[in-house]
N, C-alpha and C positions, 0 to 999 in steps of 0.2 A: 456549379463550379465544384470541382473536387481537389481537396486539400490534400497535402503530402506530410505527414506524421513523424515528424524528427524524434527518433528515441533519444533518449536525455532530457529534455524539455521538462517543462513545468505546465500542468494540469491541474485543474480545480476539481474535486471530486463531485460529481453530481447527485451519486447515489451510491449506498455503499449496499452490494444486492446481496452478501454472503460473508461467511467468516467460514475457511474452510476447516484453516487448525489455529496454530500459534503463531505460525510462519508464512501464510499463505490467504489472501481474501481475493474477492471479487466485487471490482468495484466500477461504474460508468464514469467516465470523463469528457472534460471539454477543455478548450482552451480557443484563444484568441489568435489565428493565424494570419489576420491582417484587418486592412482597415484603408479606408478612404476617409474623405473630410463629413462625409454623410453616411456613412454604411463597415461596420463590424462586420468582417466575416469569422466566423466559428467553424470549429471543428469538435465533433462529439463521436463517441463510442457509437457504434448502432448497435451491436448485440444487446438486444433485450435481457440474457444473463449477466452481461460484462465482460471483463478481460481481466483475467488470473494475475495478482500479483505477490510475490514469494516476494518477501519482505527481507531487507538487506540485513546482513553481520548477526541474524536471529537464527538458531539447530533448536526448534522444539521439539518435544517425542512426538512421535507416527500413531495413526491409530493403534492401539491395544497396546502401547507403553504407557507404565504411570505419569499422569500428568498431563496428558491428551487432552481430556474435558477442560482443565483448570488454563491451560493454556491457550485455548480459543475462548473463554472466559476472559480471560484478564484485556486479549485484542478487543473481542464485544465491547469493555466495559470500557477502554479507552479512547473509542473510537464513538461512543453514543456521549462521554464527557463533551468533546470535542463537535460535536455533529452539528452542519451547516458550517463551520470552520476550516474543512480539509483542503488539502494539498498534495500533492504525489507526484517526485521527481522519477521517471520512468528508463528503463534501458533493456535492450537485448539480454536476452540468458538466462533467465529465470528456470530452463532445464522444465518439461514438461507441456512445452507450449501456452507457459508464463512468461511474465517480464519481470526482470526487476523492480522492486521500487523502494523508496524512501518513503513514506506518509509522515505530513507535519504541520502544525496549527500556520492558519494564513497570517500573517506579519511575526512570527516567532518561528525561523528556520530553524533552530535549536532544538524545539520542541518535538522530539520523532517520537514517532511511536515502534522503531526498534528501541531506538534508548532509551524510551522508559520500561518498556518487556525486560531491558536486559539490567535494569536497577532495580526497576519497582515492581513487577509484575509477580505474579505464585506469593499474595500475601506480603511483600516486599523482599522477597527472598532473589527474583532477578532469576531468568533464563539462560541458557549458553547461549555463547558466542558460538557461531557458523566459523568454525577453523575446517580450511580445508586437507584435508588428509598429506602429507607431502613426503610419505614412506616408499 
């Protein structure tokens, strides 16, 4: 049986295979696309790398601007507090043949891992906001 993947949706992280920068990971997912009174059916990522997610309302610097290392640092270190916990609201657009996504601890929606980058993250100094240019 082949499942149909609704962007938007709520996914359980399975495994998180990369941290690319501050704004950006690689992560495997699954989720629950149906169900009978005896049998879950699942849907999961097959790429053995994962599926790129650029992280919503976060502008970290790029390779070779200051802050580069310390940025993918602070996702690392957020993301292994949390680990066995995740969750990741997904959508079209992520620009690069990414998706968007939210990541956030399972029964606390509140809890993202853009808005703690952009309070707490760089020492508790907090990252830029993703404003889009509108010149």
């Amino acid at each position: 049986m082949t499942a149909a993947y609704e962007p938007g949706t709520d996914w359980a992280i399975d495994h998180v295979v990369s941290v690319t920068d501050g704004d950006t990971i690689r992560v495997i997912r699954s989720q629950v696309v149906g169900h009978t009174d005896d049998l879950v059916i699942a849907a999961r990522d097959r790429r053995r790398n994962g599926v790129a997610i650029r992280l919503v309302t976060l502008d970290t610097p790029e390779r070779g601007e200051p802050g580069y290392t310390d940025a993918g640092d602070d996702v690392a270190v957020w993301l292994l507090a949390h680990q066995g916990r995740l969750r990741i609201e997904t959508w079209p657009g992520g620009g690069f043949d990414r998706l968007l996504g939210d990541v956030y601890v399972t029964g606390d929606r509140a809890n993202t891992l853009s808005q703690w980058m952009l309070r707490h993250g760089r020492r508790g100094l907090g990252w830029d906001a993703y404003l889009e240019d509108r010149a």
